[in-house]
C-alpha positions as CSV (number, residue, x, y, z in Angstrom):
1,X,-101.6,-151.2,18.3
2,X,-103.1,-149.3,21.1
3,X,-104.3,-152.6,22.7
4,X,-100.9,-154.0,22.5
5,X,-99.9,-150.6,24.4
6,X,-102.3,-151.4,26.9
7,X,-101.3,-154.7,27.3
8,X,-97.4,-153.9,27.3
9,X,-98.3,-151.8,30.6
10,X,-99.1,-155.1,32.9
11,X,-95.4,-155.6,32.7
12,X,-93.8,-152.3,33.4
13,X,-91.7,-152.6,36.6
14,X,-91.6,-156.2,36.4
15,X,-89.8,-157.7,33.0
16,X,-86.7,-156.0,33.5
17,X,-84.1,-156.1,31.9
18,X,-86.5,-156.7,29.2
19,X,-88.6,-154.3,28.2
20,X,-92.4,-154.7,28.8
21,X,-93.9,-155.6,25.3
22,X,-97.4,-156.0,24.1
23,X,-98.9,-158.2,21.2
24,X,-102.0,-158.9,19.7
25,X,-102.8,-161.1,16.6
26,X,-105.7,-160.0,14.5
27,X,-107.5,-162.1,12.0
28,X,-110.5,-161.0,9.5
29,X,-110.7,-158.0,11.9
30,X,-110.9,-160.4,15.1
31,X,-108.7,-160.6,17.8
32,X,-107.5,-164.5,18.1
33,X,-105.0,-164.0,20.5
34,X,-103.3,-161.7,22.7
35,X,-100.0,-161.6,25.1
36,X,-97.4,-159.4,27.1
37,X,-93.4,-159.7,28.3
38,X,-94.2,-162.2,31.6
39,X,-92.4,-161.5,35.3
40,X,-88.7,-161.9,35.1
41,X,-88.8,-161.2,31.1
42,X,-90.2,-164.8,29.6
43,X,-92.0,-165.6,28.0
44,X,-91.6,-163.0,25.4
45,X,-95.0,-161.3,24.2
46,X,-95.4,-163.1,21.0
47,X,-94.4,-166.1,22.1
48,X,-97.2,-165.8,24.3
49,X,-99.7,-164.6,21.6
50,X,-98.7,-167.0,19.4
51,X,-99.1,-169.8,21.8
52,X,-102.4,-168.4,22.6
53,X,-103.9,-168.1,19.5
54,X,-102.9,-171.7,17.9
55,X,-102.9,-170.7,14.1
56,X,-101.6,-167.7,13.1
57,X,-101.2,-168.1,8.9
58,X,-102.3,-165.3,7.3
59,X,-103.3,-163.4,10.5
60,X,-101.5,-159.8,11.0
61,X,-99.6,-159.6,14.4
62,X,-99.2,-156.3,16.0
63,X,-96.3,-155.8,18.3
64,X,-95.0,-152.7,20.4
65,X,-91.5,-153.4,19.6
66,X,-89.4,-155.1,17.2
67,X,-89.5,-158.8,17.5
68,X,-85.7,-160.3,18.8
69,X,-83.5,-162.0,16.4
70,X,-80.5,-162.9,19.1
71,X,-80.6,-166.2,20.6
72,X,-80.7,-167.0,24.4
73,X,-80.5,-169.6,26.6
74,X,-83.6,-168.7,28.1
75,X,-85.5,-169.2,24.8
76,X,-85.8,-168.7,21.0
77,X,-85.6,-165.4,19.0
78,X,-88.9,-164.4,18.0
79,X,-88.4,-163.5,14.9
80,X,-87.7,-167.1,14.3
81,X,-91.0,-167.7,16.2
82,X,-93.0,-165.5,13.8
83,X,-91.5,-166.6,10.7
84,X,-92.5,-170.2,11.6
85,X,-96.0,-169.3,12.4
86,X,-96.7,-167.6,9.0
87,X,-98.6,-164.5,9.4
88,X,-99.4,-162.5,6.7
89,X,-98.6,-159.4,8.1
90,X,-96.4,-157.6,11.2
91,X,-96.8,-154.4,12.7
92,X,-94.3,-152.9,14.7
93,X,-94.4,-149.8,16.9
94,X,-90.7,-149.1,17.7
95,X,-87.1,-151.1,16.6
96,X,-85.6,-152.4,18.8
97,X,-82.7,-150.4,20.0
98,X,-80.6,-153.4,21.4
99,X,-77.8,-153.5,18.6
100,X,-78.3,-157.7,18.6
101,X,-81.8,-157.1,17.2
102,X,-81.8,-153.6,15.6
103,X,-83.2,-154.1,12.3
104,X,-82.1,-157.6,12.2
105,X,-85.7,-159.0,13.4
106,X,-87.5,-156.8,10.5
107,X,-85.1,-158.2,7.6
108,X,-86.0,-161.6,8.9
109,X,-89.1,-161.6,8.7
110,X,-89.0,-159.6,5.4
111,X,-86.8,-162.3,4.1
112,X,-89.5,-164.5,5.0
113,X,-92.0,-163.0,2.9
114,X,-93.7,-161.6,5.5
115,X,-94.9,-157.7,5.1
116,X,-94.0,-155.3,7.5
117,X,-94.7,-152.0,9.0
118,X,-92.9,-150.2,11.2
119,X,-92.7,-146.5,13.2
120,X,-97.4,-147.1,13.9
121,X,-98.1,-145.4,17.4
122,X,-94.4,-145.4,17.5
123,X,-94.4,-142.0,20.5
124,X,-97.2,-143.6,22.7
125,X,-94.8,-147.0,22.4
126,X,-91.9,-145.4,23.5
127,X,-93.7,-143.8,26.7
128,X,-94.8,-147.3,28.0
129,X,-91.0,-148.8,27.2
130,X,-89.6,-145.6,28.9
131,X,-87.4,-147.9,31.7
132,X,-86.1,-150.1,28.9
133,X,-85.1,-147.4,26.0
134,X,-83.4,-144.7,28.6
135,X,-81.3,-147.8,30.2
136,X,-80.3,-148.2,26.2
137,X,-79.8,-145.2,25.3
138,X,-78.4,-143.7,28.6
139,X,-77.4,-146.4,30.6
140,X,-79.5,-145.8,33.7
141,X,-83.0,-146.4,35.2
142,X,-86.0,-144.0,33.9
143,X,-86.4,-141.5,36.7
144,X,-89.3,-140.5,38.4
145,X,-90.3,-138.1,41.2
146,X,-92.7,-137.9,43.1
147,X,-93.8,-134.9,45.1
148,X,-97.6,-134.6,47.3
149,X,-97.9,-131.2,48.1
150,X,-99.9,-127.9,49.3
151,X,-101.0,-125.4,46.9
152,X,-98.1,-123.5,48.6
153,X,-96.2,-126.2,47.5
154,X,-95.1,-127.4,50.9
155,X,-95.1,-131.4,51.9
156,X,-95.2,-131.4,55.9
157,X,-95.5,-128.7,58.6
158,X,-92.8,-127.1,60.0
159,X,-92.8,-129.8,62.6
160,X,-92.5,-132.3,59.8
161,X,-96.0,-134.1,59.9
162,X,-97.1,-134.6,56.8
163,X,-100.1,-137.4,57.2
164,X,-102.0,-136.6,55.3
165,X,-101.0,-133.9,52.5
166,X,-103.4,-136.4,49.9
167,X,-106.8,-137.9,49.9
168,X,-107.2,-141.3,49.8
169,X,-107.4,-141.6,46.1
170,X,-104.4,-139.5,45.1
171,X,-102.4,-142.1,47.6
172,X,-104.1,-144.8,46.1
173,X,-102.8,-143.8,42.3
174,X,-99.2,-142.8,44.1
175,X,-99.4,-147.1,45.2
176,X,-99.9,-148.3,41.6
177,X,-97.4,-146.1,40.6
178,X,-95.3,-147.9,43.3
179,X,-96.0,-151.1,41.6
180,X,-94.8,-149.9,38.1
181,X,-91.2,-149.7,39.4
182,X,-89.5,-152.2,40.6
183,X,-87.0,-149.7,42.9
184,X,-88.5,-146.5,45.0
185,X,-86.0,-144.3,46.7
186,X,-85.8,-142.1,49.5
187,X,-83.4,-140.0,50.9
188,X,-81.9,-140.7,54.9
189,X,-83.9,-137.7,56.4
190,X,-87.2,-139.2,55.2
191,X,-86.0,-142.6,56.7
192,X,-84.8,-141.5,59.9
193,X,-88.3,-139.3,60.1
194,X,-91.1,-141.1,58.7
195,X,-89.9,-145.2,59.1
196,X,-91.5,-145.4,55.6
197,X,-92.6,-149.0,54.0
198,X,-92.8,-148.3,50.9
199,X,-94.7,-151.2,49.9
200,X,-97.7,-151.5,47.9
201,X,-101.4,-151.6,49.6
202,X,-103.0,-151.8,47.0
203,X,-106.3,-155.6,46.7
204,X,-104.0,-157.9,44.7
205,X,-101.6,-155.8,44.0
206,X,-99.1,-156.5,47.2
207,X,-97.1,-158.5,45.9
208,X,-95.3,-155.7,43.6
209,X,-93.8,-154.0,45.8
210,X,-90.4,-152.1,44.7
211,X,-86.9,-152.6,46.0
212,X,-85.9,-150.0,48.5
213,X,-82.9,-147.5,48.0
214,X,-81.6,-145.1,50.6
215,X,-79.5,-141.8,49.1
216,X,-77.1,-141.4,51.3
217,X,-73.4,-141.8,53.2
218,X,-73.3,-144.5,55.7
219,X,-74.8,-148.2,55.7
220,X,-78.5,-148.7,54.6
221,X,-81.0,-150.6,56.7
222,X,-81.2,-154.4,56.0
223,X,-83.4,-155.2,53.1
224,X,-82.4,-151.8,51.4
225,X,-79.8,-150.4,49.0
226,X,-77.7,-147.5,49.8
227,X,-76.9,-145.1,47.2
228,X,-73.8,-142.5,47.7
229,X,-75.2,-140.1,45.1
230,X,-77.9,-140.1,42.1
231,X,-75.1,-141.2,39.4
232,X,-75.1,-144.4,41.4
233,X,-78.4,-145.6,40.1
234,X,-76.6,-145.9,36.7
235,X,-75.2,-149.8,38.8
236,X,-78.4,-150.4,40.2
237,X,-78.6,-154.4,38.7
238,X,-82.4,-155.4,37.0
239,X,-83.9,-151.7,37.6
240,X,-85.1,-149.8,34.5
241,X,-87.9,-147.6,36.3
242,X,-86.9,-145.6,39.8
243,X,-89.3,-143.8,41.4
244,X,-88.0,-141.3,44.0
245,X,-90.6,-140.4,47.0
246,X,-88.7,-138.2,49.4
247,X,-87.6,-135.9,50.5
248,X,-86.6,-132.6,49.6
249,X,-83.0,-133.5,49.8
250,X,-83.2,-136.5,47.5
251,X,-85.6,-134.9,45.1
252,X,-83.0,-131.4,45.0
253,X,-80.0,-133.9,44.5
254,X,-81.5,-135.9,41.3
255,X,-82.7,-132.4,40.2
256,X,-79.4,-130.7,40.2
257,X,-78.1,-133.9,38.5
258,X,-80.6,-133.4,35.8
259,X,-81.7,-137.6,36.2
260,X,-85.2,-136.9,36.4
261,X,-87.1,-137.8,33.5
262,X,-90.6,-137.5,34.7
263,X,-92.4,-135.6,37.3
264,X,-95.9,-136.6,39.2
265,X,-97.2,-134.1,41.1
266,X,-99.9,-134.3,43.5
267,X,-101.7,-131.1,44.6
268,X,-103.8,-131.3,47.7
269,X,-106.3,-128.1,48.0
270,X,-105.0,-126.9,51.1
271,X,-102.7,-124.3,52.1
272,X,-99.9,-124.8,54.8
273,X,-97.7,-121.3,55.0
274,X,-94.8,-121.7,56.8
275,X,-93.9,-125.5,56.2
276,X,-91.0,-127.3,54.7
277,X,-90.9,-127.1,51.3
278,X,-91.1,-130.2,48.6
279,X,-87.6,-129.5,47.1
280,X,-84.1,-127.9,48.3
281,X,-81.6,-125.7,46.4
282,X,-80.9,-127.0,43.0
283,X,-78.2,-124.9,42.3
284,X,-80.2,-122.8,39.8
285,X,-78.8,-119.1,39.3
286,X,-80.8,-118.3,36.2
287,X,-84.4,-118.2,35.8
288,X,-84.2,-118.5,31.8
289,X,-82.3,-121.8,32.6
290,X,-85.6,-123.2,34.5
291,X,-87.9,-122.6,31.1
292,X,-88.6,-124.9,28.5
293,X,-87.2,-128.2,30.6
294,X,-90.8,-129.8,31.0
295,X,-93.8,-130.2,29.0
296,X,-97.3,-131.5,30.7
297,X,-98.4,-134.8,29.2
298,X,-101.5,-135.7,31.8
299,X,-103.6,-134.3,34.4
300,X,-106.2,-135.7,36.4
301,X,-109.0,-134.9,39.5
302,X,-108.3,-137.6,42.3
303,X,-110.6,-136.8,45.0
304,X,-110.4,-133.1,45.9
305,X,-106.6,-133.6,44.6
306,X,-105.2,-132.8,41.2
307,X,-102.4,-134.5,39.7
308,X,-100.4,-133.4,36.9
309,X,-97.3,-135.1,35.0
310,X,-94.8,-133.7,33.4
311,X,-92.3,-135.0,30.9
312,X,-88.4,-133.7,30.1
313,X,-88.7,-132.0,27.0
């Protein structure tokens, strides 16, 4: 299952709206075929496996979430899929959520004669299907922000340069981080100040670059999307992950909204002093009300940097 974790992650930021699924197919404890959600959502990631592996009776087939069991133009449920190949076995990491599948794919395959076990690496599963389960279960992208700063915690001078706060190695893990999401925003003050690109630069990777959103009143550039405020992103067609990247003002307004979900922060060894700081007001008039909202789930040495991750509790 952890290798169909893995595997699930090549597809984060670009299946959307379908979630970014790994599978593998195991048989006499060797791997005979292997496959994830494709750009654009299809094929599926058992349909892949399956394809890949030829025959599959009385293999066991491990997949990160529970196989579909609604029909679609775009192509069969694959539960169906499954139940025609004949494997001995299926593993699932987490049901599927989408009430046209919701248990249904399990008691197909069940009904089929085919055992099945359910809930295995089930938290690690959920992490790499962040974008699709929050856009279930709350209707919106999975948030995340992004903040390079000082060890004062400040992202620019006072004069407002900020190339570079990072090393080149904490930039280059901010650019794949670009390419798992297929919108990154800023706010208009980092637009007007910094021109930004926002693209990915990154051998082989160029190609992923997100969509860009602009928080803010007024028109948005051509080739971006303007946003009036952070509840907006709930319209945002085809986007299950949203990274925000600047600047204080955008990252202060999703804060206050409580929309951020995750937080990557990278720490540059250097200290700035009187600078502009990474976040505005948040509206926070209780320090016991800033406790107990995020717990760390990574941290890393990039360079001389440090980056740490946090997760909502």
């Amino acid at each position: 299952m952890a290798s169909a974790i893995a595997l699930a992650g090549r597809g984060r930021g670009r299946t959307a709206p379908n979630p970014p699924v790994g599978c593998v197919i195991v048989r006499d404890g060797r791997l005979i075929g292997r496959g994830w959600t494709q750009p654009g959502g299809r094929p599926h990631a058992e349909a892949q496996a399956i394809e890949a592996s030829g025959d599959i009776t009385g293999a066991t087939l491990y997949v990160t979430l529970e196989p579909c069991a609604h029909l679609s133009a775009r192509g069969p449920a694959c539960a169906d899929l499954i139940v025609a190949a004949r494997p001995a076995r299926v593993v699932i990491a987490v049901r599927d959520p989408d009430p046209r599948t919701d248990g249904k794919g399990i008691a197909r395959l069940e009904a089929a004669g085919i055992a099945v076990s359910d809930g295995v690496e089930c938290a690690a599963a959920r992490v790499s299907m962040a974008g699709f389960l929050t856009r279930q279960d709350k209707r919106r992208p999975h948030v995340t922000l992004k903040l390079a700063v000082s060890l004062d915690g400040r992202i620019a001078l006072a004069d407002g340069s900020s190339r570079w706060i990072t090393g080149p190695a904490a930039r280059a893990h901010a650019h794949l981080e670009r390419a798992r999401h297929e919108t990154i925003l800023v706010g208009r003050g980092t637009l007007e100040a910094d021109d930004p690109k926002l693209d990915v630069r990154l051998p082989g990777l160029e190609d992923r670059a997100p969509h860009r959103a602009l928080l803010g009143h007024g028109l948005a550039p051509s080739g971006w999307t303007a946003i009036d405020n952070p509840e907006a992103i709930a319209a945002l067609d085809g986007v299950d992950h949203l990274l925000i990247e600047g600047g204080a003002g955008a990252a202060a307004a999703f804060l206050a909204a409580d929309l951020v979900d995750r937080l990557l922060i990278y720490t540059a060894p250097i200290i700035i002093g009187t600078g502009r700081p990474a976040i505005g007001d948040i509206g926070l008039t209780n320090l016991a009300a800033a406790h107990d909202r995020w717990r760390l789930t990574d941290t890393r040495t990039l360079g001389s940097d440090r980056l740490t991750v946090y997760e909502r509790t």
